[in-house]
C-alpha positions as CSV (number, residue, x, y, z in Angstrom):
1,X,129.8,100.1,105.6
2,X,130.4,103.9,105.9
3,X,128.3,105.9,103.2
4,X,131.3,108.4,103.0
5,X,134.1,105.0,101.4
6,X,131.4,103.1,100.1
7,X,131.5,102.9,95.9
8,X,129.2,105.6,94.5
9,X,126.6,103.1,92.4
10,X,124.8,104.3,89.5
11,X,121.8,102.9,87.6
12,X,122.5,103.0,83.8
13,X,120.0,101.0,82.5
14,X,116.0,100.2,82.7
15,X,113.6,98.3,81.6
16,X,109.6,97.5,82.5
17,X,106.5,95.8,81.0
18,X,103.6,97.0,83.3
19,X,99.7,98.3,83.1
20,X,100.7,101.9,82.0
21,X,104.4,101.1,79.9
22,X,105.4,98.7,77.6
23,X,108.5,100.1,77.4
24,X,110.5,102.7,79.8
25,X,109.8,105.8,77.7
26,X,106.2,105.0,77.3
27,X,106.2,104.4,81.3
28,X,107.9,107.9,81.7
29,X,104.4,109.3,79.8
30,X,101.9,107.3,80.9
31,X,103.5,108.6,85.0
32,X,103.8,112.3,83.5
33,X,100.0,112.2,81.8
34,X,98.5,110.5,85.2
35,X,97.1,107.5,82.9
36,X,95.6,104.7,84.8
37,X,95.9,101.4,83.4
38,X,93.7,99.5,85.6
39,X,90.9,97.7,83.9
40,X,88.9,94.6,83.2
41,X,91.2,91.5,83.2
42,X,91.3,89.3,80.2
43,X,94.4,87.3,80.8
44,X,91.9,84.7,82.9
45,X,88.1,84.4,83.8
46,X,87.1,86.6,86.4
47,X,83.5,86.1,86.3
48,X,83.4,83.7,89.9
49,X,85.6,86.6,91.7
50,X,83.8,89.7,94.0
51,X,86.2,91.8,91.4
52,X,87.0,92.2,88.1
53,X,89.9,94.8,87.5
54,X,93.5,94.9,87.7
55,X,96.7,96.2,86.2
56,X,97.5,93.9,83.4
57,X,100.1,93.9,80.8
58,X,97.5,94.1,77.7
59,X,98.7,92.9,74.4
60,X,102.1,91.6,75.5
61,X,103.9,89.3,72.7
62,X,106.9,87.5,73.9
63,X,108.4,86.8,70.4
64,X,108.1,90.7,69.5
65,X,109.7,91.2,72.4
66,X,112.3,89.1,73.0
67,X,114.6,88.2,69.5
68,X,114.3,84.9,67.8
69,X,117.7,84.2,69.3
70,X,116.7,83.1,72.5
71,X,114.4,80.5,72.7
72,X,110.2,80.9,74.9
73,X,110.3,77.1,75.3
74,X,109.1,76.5,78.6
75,X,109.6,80.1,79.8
76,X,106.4,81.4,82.4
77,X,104.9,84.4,81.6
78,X,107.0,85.9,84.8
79,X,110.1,84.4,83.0
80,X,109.2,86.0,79.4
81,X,107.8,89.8,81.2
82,X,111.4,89.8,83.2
83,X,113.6,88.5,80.4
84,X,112.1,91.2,77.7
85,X,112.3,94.1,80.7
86,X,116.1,92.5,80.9
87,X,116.9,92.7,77.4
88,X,115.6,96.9,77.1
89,X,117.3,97.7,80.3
90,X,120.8,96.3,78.8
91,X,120.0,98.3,75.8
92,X,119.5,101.3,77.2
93,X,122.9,101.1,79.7
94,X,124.6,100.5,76.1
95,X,125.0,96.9,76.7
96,X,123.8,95.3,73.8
97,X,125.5,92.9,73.4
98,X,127.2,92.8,77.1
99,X,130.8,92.4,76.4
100,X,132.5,89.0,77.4
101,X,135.1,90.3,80.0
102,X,132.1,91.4,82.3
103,X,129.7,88.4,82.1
104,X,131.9,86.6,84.7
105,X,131.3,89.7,87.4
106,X,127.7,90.3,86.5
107,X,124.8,89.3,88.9
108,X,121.0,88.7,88.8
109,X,119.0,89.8,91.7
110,X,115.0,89.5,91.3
111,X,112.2,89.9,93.6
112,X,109.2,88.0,92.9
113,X,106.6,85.9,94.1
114,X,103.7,83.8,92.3
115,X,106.5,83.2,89.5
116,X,105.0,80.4,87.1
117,X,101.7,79.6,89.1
118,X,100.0,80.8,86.2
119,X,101.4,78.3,83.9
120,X,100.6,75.6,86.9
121,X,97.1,76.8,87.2
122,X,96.7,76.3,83.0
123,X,98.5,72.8,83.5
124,X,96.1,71.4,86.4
125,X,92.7,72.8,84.2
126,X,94.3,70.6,81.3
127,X,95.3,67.5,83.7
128,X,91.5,67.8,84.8
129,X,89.9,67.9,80.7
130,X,92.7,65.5,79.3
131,X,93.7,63.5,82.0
132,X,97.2,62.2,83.3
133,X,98.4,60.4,80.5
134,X,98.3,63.6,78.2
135,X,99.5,65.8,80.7
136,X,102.2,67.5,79.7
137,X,104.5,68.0,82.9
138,X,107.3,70.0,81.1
139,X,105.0,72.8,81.8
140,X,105.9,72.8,85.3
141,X,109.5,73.5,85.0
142,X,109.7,77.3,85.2
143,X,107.0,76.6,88.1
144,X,109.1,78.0,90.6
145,X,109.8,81.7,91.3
146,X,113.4,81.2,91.0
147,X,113.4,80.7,87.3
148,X,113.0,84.3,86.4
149,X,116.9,84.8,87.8
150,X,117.9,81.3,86.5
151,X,116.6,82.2,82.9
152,X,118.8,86.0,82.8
153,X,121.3,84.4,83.9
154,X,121.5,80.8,81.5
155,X,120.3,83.2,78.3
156,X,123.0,85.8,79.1
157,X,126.0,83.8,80.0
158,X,125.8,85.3,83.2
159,X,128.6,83.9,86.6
160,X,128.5,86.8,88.8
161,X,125.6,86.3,92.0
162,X,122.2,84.8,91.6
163,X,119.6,85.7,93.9
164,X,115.4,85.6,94.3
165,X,113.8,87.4,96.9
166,X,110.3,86.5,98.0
167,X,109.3,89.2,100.8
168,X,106.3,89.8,99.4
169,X,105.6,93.7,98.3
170,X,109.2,94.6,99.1
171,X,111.3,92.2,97.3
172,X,111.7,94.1,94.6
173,X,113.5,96.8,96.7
174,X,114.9,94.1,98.4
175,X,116.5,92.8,95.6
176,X,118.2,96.9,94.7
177,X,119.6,96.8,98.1
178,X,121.3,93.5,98.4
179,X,122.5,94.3,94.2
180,X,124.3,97.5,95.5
181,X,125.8,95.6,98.2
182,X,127.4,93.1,95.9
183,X,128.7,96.1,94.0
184,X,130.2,97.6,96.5
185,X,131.9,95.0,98.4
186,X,133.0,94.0,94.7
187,X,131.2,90.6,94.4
188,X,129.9,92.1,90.7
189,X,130.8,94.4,88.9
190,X,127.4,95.3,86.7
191,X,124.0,94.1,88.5
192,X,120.8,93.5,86.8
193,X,118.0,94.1,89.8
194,X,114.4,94.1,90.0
195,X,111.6,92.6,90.3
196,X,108.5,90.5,88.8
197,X,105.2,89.7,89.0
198,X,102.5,88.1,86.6
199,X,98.6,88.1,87.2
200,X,97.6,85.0,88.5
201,X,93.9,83.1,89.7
202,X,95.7,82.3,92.8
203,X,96.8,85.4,94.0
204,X,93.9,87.2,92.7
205,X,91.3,84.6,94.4
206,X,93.8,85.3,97.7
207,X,93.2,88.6,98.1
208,X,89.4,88.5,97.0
209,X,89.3,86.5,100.2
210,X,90.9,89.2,102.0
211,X,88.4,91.3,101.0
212,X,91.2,94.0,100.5
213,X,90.9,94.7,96.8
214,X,88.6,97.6,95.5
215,X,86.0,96.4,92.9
216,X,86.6,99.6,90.9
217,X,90.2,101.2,91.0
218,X,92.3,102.2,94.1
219,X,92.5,105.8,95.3
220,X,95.5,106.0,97.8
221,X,94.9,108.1,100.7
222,X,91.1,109.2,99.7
223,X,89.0,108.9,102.6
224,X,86.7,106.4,100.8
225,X,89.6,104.3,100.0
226,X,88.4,100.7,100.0
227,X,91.2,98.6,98.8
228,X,94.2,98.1,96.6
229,X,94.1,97.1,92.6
230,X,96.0,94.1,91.8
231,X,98.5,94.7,89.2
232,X,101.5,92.5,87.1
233,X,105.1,93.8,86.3
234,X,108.6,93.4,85.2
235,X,111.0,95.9,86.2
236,X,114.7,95.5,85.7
237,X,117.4,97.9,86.6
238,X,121.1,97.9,85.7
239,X,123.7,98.8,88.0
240,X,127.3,99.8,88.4
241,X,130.1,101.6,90.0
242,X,130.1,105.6,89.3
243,X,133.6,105.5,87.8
244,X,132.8,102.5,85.3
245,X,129.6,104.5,84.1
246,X,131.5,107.4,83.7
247,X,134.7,105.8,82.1
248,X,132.4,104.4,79.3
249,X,130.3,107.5,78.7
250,X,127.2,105.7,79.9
251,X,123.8,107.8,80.4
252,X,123.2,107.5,84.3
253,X,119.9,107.9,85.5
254,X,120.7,108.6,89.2
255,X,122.2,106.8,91.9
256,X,121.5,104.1,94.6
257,X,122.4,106.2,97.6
258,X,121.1,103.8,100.3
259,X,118.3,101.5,101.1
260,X,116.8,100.1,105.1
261,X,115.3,96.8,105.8
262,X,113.2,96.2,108.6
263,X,110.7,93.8,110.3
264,X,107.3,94.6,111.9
265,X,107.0,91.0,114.1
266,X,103.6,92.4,113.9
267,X,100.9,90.6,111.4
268,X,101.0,88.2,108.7
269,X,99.3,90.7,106.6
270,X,98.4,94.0,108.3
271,X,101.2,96.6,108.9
272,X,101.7,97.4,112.6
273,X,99.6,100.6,113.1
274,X,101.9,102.4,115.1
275,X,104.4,102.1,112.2
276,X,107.0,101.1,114.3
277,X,109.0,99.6,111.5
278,X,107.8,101.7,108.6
279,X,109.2,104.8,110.6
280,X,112.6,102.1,111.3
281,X,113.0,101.5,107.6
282,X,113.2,105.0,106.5
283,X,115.3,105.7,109.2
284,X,117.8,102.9,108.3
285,X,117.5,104.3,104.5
286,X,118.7,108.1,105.8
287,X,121.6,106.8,107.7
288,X,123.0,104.5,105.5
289,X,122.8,107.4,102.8
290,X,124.2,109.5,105.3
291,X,121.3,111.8,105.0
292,X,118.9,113.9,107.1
293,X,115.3,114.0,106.6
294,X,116.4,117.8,105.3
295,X,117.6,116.4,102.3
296,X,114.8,114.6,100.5
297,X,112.4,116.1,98.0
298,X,110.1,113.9,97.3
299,X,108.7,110.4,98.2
300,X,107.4,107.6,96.2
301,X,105.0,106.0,99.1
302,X,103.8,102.8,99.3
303,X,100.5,103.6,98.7
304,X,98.3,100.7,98.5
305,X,95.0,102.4,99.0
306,X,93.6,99.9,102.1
307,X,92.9,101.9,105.0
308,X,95.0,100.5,107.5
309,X,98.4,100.8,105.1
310,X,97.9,104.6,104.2
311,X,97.3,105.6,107.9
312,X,100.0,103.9,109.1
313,X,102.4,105.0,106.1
314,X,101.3,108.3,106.6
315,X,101.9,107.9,110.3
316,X,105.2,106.9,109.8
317,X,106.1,110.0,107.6
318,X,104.8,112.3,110.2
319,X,107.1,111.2,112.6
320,X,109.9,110.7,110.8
321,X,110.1,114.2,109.0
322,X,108.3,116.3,111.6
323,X,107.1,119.6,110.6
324,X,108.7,119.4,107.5
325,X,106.5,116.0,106.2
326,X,103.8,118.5,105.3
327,X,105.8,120.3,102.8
328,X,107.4,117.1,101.1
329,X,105.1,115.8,97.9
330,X,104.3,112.4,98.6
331,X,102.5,110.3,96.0
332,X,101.9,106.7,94.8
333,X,102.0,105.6,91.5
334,X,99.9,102.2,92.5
335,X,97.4,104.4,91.4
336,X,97.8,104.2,87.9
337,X,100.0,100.9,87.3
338,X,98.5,99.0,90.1
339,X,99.9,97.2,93.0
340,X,102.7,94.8,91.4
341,X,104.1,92.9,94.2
342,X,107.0,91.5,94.2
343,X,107.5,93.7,91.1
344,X,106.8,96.4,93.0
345,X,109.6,98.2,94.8
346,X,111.9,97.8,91.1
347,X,109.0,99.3,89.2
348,X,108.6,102.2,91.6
349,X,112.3,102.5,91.9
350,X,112.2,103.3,87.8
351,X,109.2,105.2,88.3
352,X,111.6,107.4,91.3
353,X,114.2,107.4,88.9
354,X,112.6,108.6,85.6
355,X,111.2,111.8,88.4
356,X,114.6,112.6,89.4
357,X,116.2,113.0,85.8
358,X,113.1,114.6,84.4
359,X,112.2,116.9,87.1
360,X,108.6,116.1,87.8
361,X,106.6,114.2,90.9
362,X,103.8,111.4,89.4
363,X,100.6,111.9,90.7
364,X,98.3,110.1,92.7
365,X,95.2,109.9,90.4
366,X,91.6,108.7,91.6
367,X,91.8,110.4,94.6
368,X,88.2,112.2,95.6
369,X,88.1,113.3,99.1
370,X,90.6,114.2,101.4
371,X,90.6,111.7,104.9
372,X,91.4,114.0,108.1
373,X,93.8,111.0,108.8
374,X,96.2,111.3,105.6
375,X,97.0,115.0,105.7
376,X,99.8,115.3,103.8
377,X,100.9,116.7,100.3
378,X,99.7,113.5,98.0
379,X,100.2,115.1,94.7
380,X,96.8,114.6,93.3
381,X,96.1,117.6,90.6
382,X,98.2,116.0,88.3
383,X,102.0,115.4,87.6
384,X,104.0,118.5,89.1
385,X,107.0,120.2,87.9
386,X,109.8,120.0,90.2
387,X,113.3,120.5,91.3
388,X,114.3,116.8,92.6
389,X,117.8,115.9,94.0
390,X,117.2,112.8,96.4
391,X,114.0,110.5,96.3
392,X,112.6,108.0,99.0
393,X,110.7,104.9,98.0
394,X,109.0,102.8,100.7
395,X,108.1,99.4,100.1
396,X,106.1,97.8,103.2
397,X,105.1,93.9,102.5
398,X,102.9,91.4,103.9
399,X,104.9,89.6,107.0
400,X,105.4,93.3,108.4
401,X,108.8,93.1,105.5
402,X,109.8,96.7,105.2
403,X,112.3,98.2,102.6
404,X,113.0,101.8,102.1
405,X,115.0,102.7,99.0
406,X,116.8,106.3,99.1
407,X,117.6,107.7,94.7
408,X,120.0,110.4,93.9
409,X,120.0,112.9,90.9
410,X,123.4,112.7,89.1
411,X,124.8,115.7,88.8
412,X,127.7,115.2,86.4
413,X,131.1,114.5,88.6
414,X,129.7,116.4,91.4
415,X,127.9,114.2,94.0
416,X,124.2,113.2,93.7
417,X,123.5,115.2,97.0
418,X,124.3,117.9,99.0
């Protein structure tokens, strides 16, 4: 579809539980301060794993967070972090409640992946102390990742499109792509998009045996990187046409001004190192913004901290901003809430977001030494002021899935870029 006739798309509301923000404005601090939140684990035993840390939600009530009006019977921990990042980001867009002539025409789209293997892995220690007969199988029912959308949708009285994205570390981008789409080729009018992830033994014990998580906290792009921190999320945007923000007076954060997906056909879970779809994603982003490399001001990286990803990410940059990558801040906020997944791309679209409307780049924190392969500007003194009218966020997944995100500063009725 041509950029120039396509519906303008704004994101009105957010929402996130992660390692750094229970809350969006406590997010928007904990990015500006550079806090890390990665830390000992305590949501499970960790003492038969190589490592210990991650980026958990700490302290996280469901029933303080989500109103005694909708019922935690049977919900995973997935289904009660996305659901309570639902309800704020509804709030905040100044849909509280959201108003019967829309529920028809609104839309779920979530990117996850363990969904409620948590809740399975709890079942199976119980079947294994208590045996079958007093197993209680109803556990299982919000086993599969699915059930995050189903729940938003059921609770809310939701009719518009239902979708779950599981491409790994990019389906949360995934899912802000395909929710634009719907938008604009008016399959919904309002979108809630995101993504979610909850800690889990499984996936924690997976990527101990990949040997590709640090046993103290990631440093993207430091040249004694030595893996990536594991991390849990809920990230949950709302979005809409321009006009219908505007029309209501709604507080617009920015605007979705294009998004590539590509495929590496590469590795099941290293990124092809001559970035040949990295470079392709970003690519695909630009022209279906109808922008030039010229135009951006910042980018949110992937940023996972293993030494193969920031190579090749940084690779990918180089070639497709040229000269000009070494004066565009890059940075990746992994290295304070952790790499979430399939929560990822959502939770680093808010984190894009909240830099565009309050004019400053997150940092990359940890970092120690510079590595003469990543030679770019990583943004590692701290937060930095700055001027910020269009944001890239990569998002490059395990199965060589790539998804590049493109955000726009709104600028009252003028457009969100030049």
């Amino acid at each position: 579809m041509n950029a120039k006739k396509r519906k303008r798309i704004a994101i009105t509301g957010m929402g996130t539980k992660n390692a750094i923000g229970a809350d969006v404005p406590e997010f928007a601090a904990g990015l500006k301060q550079g806090r890390c939140g990665i830390a000992e684990i305590d949501l499970f035993d960790t003492s038969a794993f190589r490592t210990h840390k991650g980026g958990q939600v700490k302290n996280f009530n469901p029933r303080l967070a989500i109103p005694g009006t909708f019922s935690l019977k049977r919900m995973s921990r997935a289904d009660q972090l996305s659901f309570a990042a639902t309800l704020e980001a509804l709030t905040d867009a100044g849909f509280d409640p959201l108003p019967d002539n829309v529920t028809e025409e609104t839309g779920v789209a979530i990117g996850g992946g363990s969904g409620g293997l948590f809740e399975a892995e709890n079942f199976y220690a119980d079947l294994l102390k208590k045996g079958m007969a007093q197993a209680k199988f109803s556990r299982l029912a919000t086993i599969y990742c699915a059930s995050s959308a189903d729940r938003i949708a059921s609770a809310l009285g939701l009719g518009g499109p239902k979708t779950t994205f599981m491409t790994a570390c990019s389906a949360g981008a995934t899912a802000l792509g395909y929710a634009r789409d719907l938008i604009s080729g008016g399959q919904a009018r309002i979108m809630l998009a995101g993504g979610v992830e909850p800690m889990c033994r499984i996936t924690y014990a997976a990527f101990n045996a990949l040997k590709s998580v640090d046993e103290d906290v990631c440093r993207p792009f430091d040249r004694t990187r030595a893996g990536l921190s594991l991390g849990e999320a809920a990230a949950i945007l709302v979005l809409e046409p321009l006009e219908a923000a505007q029309a209501r007076g709604a507080k617009i954060y920015g605007e979705l001004l294009g998004y590539g997906v590509t495929c590496d056909s590469f590795h099941m879970t290293a990124p092809d190192e001559k970035a040949s779809g990295a470079v392709r994603s970003m690519r695909a982003a630009l022209a279906d913004a109808g922008l030039s490399p010229a135009d951006v001001d910042y980018i949110n990286a992937h940023g996972t901290a293993t030494p193969v990803n920031d190579v090749m990410e940084t690779r990918a940059i180089r070639e497709v901003f040229g000269k000009r990558s070494y004066d565009i801040p890059v940075s990746s906020t992994k290295s304070m809430h952790a790499h979430t997944l399939g929560a990822a791309g959502a939770l680093e679209g808010i984190a894009s977001l909240l830099a565009l409307s309050g004019g400053f780049i997150p940092p990359t924190v940890n970092f120690r030494e510079r590595d003469p392969e990543c030679d770019l500007d990583y943004v590692t003194e701290g937060a930095r002021r700055a001027d910020l009218r269009v944001v890239l966020s990569n998002s490059f997944a395990f199965g060589g899935n790539n998804t590049t995100v493109i955000f726009g500063r709104y600028d009252g009725q003028g457009a969100a870029h030049a």
